[in-house]
N, CA, C and O of each residue as an XYZ file, in Angstrom:
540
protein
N      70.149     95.919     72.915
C      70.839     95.851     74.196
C      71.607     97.156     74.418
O      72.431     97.627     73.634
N      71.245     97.654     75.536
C      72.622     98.802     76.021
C      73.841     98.789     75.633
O      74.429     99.761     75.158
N      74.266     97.776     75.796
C      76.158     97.726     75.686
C      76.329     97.622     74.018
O      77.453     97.605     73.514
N      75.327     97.565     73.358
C      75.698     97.186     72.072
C      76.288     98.606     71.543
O      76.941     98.500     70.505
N      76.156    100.057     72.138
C      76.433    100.930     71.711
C      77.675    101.554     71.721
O      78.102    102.549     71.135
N      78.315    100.531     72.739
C      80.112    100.354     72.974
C      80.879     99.688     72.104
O      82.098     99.790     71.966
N      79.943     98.829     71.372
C      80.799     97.885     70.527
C      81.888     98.617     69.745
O      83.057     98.256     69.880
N      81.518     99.770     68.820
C      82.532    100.318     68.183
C      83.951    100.734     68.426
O      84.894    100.520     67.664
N      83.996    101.455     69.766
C      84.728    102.128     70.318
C      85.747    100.732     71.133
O      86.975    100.800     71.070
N      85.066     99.555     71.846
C      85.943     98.599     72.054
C      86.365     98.004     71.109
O      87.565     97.790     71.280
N      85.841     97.436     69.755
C      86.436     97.389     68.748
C      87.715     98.260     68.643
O      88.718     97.623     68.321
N      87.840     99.255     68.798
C      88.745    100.488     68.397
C      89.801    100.360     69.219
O      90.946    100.646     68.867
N      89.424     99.824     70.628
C      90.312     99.758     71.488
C      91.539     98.243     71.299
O      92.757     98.087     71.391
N      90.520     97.509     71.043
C      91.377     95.982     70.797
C      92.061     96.135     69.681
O      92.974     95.313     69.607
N      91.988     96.892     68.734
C      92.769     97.171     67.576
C      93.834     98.162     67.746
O      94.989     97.908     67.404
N      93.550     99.088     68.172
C      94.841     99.818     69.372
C      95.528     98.913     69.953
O      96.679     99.123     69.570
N      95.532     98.092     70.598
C      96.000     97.050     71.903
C      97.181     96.119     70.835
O      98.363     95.907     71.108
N      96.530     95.727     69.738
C      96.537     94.868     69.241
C      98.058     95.286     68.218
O      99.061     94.598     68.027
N      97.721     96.633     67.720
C      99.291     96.945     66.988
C      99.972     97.778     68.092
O     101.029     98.309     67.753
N      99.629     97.942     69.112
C     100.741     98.382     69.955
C     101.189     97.399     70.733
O     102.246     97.685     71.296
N     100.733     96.271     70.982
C     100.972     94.863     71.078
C     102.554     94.456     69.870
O     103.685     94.178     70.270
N     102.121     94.550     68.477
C     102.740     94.098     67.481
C     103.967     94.559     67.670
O     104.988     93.876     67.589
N     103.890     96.089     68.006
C     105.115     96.938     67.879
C     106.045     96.584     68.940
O     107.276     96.582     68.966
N     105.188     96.294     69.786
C     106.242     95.856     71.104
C     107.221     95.037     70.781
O     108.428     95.273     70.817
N     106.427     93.612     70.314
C     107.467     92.635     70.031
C     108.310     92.361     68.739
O     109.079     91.442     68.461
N     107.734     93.945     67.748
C     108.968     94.055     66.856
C     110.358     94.419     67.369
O     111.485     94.060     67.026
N     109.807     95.423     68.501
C     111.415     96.305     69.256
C     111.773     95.386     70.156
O     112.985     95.303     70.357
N     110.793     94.389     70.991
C     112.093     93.872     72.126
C     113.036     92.248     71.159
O     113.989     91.620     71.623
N     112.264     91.964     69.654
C     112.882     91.087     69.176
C     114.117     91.646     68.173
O     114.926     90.852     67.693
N     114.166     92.802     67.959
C     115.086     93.374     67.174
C     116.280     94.096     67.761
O     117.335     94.239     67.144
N     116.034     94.587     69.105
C     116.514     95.405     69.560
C     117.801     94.421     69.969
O     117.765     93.212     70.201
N     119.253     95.558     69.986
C     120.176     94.668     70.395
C     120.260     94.571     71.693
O     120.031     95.529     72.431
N     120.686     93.100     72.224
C     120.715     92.569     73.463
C     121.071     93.521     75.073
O     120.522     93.484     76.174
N     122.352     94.396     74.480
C     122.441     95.108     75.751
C     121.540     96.268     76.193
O     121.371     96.704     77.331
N     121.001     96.667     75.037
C     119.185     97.459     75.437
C     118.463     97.082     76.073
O     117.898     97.913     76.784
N     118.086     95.745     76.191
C     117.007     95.037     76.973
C     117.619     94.385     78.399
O     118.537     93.604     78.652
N     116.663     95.092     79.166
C     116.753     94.404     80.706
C     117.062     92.919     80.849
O     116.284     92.137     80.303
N     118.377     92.319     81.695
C     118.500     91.137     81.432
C     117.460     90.190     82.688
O     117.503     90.477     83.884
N     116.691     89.206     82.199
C     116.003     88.669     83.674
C     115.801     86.963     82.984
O     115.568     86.477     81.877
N     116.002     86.560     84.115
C     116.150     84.860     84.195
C     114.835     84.381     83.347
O     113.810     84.614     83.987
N     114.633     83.870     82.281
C     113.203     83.295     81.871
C     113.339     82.485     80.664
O     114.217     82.901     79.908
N     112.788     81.568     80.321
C     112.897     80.800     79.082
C     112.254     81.508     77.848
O     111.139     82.017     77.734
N     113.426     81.374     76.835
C     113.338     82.078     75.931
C     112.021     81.718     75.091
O     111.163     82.465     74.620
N     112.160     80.218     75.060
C     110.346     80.114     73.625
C     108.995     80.116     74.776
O     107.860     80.313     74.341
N     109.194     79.916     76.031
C     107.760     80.583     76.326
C     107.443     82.068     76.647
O     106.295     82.494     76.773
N     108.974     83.083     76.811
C     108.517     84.166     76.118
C     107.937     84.065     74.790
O     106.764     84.429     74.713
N     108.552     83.609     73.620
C     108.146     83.787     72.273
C     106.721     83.334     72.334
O     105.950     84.054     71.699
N     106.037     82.014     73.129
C     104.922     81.887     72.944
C     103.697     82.569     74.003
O     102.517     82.244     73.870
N     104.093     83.420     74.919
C     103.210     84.051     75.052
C     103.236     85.560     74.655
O     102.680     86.475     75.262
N     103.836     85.627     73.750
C     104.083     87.073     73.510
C     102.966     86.793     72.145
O     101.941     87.459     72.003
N     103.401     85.656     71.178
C     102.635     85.534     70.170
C     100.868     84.877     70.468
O      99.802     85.300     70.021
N     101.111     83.895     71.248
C      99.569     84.138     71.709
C      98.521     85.139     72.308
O      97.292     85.146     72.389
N      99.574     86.019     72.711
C      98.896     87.371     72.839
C      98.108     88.161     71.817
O      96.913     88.450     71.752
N      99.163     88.426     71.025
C      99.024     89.091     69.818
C      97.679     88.008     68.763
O      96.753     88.478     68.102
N      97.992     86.682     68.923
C      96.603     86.135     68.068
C      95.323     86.341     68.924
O      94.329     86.749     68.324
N      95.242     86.124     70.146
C      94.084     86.663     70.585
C      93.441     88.202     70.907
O      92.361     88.381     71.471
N      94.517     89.474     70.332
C      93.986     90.586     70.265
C      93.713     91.032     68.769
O      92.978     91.982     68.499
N      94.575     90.023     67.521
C      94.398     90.555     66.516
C      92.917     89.342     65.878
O      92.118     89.791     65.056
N      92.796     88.070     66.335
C      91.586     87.381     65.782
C      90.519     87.485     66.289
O      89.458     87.239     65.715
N      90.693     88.025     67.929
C      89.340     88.393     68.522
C      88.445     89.703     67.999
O      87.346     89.991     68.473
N      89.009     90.323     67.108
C      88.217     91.318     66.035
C      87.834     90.797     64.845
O      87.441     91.642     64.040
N      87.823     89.395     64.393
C      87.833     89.010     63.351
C      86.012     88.190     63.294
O      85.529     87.613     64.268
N      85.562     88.289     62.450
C      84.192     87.705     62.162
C      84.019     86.549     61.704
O      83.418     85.603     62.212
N      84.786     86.659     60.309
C      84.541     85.679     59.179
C      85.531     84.932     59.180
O      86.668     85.397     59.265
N      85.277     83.577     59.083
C      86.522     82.637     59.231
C      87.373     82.842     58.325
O      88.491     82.423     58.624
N      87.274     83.414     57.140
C      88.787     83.132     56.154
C      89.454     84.702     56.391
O      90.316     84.924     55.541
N      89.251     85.847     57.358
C      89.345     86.743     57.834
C      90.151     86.289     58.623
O      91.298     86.652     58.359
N      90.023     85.362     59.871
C      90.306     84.680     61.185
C      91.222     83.829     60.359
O      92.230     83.935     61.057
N      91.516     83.193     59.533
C      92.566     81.952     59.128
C      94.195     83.300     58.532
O      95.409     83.324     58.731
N      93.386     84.003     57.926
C      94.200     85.099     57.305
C      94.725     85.895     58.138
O      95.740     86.522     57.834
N      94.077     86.033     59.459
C      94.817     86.764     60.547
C      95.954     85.686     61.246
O      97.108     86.060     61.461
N      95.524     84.421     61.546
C      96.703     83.228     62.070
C      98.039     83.337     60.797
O      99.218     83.480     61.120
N      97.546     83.233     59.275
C      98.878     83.370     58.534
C      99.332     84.369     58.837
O     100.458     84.155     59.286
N      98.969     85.911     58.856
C      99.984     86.784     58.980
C     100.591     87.073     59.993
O     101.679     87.632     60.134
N      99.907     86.701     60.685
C     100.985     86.598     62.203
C     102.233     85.495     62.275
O     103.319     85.710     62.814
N     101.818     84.232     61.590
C     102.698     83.444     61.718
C     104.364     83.794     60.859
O     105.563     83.651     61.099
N     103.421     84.353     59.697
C     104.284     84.959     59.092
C     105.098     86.293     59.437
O     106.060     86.699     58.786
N     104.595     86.861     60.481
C     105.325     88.000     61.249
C     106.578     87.377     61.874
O     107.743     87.544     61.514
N     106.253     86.855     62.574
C     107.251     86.078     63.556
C     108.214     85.313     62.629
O     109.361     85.063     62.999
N     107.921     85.082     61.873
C     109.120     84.055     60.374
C     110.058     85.490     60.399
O     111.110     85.672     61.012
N     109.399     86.332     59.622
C     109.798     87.771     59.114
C     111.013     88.329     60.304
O     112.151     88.764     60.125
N     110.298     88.124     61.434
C     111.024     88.564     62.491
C     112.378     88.014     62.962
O     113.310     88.637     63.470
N     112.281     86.755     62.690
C     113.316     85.661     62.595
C     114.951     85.955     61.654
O     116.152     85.810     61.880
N     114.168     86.385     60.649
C     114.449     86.434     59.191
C     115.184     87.934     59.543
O     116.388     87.896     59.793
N     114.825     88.618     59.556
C     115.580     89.952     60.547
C     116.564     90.333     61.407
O     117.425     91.211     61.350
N     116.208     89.311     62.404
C     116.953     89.007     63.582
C     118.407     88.392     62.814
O     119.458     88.845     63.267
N     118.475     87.689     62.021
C     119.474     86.427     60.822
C     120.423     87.881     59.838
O     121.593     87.956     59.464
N     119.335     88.776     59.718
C     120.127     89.959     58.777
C     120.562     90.879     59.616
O     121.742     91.156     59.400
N     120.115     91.426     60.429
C     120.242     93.097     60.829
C     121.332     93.075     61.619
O     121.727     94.217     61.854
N     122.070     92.099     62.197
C     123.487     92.950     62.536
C     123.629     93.397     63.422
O     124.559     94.185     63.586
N     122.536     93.005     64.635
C     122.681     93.464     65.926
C     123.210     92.386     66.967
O     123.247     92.751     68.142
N     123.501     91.474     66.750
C     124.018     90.735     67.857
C     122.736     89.849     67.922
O     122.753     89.147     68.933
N     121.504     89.650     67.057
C     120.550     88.520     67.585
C     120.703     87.540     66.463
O     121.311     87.591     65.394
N     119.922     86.588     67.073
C     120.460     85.051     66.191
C     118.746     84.721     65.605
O     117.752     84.880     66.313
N     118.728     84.218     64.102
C     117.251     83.597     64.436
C     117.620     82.288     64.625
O     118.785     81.900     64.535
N     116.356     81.351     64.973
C     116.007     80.243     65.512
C     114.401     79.909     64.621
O     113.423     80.626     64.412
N     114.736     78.436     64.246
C     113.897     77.677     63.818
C     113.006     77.018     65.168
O     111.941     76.402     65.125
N     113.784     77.357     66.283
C     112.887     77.275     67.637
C     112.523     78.115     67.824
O     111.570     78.075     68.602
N     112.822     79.125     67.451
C     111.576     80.978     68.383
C     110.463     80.592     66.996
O     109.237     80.698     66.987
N     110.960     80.337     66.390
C     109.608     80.236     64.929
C     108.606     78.978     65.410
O     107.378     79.027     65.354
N     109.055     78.331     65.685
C     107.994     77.508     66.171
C     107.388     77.529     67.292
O     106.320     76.928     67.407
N     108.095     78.416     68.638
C     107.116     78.769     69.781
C     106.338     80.052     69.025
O     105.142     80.237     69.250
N     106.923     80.735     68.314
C     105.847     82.012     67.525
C     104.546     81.407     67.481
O     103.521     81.702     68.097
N     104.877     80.110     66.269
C     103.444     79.672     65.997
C     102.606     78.750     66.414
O     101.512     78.503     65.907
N     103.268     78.037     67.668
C     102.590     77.604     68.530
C     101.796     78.609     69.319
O     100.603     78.451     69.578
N     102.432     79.541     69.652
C     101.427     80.500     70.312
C     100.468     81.215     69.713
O      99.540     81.591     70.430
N     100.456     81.616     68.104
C      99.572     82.135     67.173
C      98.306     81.093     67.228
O      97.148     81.464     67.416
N      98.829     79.323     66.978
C      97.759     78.598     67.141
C      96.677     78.622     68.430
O      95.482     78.329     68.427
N      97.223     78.913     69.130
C      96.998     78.880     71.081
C      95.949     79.783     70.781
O      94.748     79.588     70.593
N      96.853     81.122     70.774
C      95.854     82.170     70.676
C      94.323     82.311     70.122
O      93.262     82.786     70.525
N      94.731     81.744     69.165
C      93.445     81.615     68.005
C      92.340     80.731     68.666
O      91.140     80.987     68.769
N      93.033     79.625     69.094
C      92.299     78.802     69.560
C      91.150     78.909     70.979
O      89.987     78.539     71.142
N      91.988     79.488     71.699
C      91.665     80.494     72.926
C      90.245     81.408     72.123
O      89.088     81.016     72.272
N      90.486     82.245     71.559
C      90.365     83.631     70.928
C      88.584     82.712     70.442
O      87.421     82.789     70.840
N      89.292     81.969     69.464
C      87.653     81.196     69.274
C      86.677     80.526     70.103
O      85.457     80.666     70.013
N      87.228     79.874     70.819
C      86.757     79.176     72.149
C      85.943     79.778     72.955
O      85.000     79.225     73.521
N      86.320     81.193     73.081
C      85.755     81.885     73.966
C      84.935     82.952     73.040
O      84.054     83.622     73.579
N      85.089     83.040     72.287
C      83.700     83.918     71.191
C      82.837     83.114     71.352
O      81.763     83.540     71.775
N      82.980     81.674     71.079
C      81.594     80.822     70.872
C      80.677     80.618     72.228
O      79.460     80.553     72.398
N      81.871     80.541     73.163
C      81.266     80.328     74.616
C      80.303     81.600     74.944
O      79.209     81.558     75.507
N      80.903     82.596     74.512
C      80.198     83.912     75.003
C      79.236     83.909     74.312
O      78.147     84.152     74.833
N      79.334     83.626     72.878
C      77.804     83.657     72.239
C      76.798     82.716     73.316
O      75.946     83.245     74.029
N      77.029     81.440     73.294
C      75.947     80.433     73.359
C      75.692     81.160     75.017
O      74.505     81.354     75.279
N      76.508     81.482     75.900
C      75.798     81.942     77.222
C      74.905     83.547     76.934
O      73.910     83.867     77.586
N      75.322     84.127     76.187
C      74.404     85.339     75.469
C      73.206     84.849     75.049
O      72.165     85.180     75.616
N      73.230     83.856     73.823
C      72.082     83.648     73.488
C      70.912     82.485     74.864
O      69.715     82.410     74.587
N      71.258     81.970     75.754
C      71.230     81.214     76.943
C      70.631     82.430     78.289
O      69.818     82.208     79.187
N      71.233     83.440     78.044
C      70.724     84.151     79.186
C      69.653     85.233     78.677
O      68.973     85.969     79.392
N      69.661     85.158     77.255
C      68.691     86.262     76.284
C      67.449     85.614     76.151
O      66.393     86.184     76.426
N      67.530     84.225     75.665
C      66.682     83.367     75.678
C      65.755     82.987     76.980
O      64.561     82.733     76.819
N      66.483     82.960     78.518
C      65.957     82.876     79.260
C      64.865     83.817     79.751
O      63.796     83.470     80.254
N      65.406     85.389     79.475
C      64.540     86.366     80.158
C      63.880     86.726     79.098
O      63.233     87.770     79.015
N      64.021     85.747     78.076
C      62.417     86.555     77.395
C      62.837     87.905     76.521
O      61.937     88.503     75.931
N      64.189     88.378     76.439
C      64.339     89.778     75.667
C      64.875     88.846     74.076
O      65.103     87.670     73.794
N      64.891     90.234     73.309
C      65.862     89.764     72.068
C      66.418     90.673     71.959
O      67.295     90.761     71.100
């Protein structure tokens, strides 16, 4: 197929996306409060779409399922870490056993998303490949 010769380079790109993604929400969760723009919004569905973000740019590169399970722990475990940070560093932020659990509600989301739609794309790939007769 044509497009197969992009694969690398979008690979390259979602992995770019994906730790400049990470980095983001190391600085706006660490950073002290009067740094960050103040705006009206609930705090754990920020946390969970910030982290479902991040699982569907860091598992949608992933192949092999214990690759893909190992990418959901370390993320989940990012966001603990982050927590855990937020509890030490002395900036005026608090952790929460609630931002940890919208974290990994959204890591699950993500993933879930992230898989959902690999498989879908396969079976309509193999569905529209199958139809015209190419391989």
């Amino acid at each position: 197929m044509e497009l197969d010769r992009y694969k690398p380079a979008a690979r390259l790109l979602v992995r770019i996306s994906a730790v400049s993604a990470a980095v983001g929400v190391l600085y706006l969760s660490l950073a002290s409060m009067p740094d960050l723009v103040s705006a009206p919004s609930n705090d754990k569905v920020n946390h969970f779409i910030a982290y479902a973000t991040l699982a569907v740019l860091f598992t949608g590169a992933q192949k092999r399922p214990v690759a893909y399970l190992a990418t959901m722990a370390a993320l989940i475990a990012y966001g603990v870490a982050i927590e855990w940070l937020q509890a030490v560093g002395g900036n005026g932020r608090q952790a929460s056993l609630l931002d940890a659990a919208a974290n990994t509600a959204g890591v699950v989301a993500g993933s879930a998303f992230s898989y959902l739609a690999r498989h879908a794309l396969r079976a309509y790939s193999a569905a529209t490949t199958s139809s015209t007769g190419t391989s």
